[in-house]
C-alpha positions, 0 to 999 in steps of 0.5 A: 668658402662661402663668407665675406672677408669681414666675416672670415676676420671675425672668426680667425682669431678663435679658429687659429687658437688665438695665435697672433698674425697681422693682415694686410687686405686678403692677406692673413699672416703668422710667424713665431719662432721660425715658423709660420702660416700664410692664409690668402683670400681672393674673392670669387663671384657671388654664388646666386640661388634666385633672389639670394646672393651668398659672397664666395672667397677662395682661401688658399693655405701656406704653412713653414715650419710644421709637421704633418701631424700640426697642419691636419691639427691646425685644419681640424681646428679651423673647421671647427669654428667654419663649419656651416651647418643647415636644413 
């Protein structure tokens, strides 16, 4: 993804339906009920365009507990409020 790790932690709480999860550096972390989700960020190089520096995170995605069915609800959530759109 192309977003700084301040700007990722701005957006999660809505983009995760506001479920609780605590964080520890890159690390984004939720658990209720026997069930859970991990989000691990590692940042990447800038991507350069010219003069223009965007900040570049790999996201990476573990999930305990969920049917199928919950994690691509879960996904289309999350891409909801990550969506960058242009022009």
């Amino acid at each position: 993804m192309t977003i700084t790790q301040e700007e990722f932690l701005r957006l999660l709480p809505a983009a995760v339906g506001g479920a609780p999860f605590t964080t520890s550096g890159g690390l984004f972390i939720h658990e209720y009920g026997g069930r859970g989700w991990r989000i691990t960020l590692s940042p990447l190089p800038d991507l350069a365009h010219g003069l223009i520096r965007l900040a570049r995170q790999r996201v990476e995605f573990a999930f305990c507990g969920y049917a199928e069915e919950e994690i691509a609800a879960f996904f289309r959530r999350f891409d909801l409020y990550f969506a960058r759109g242009g022009g």
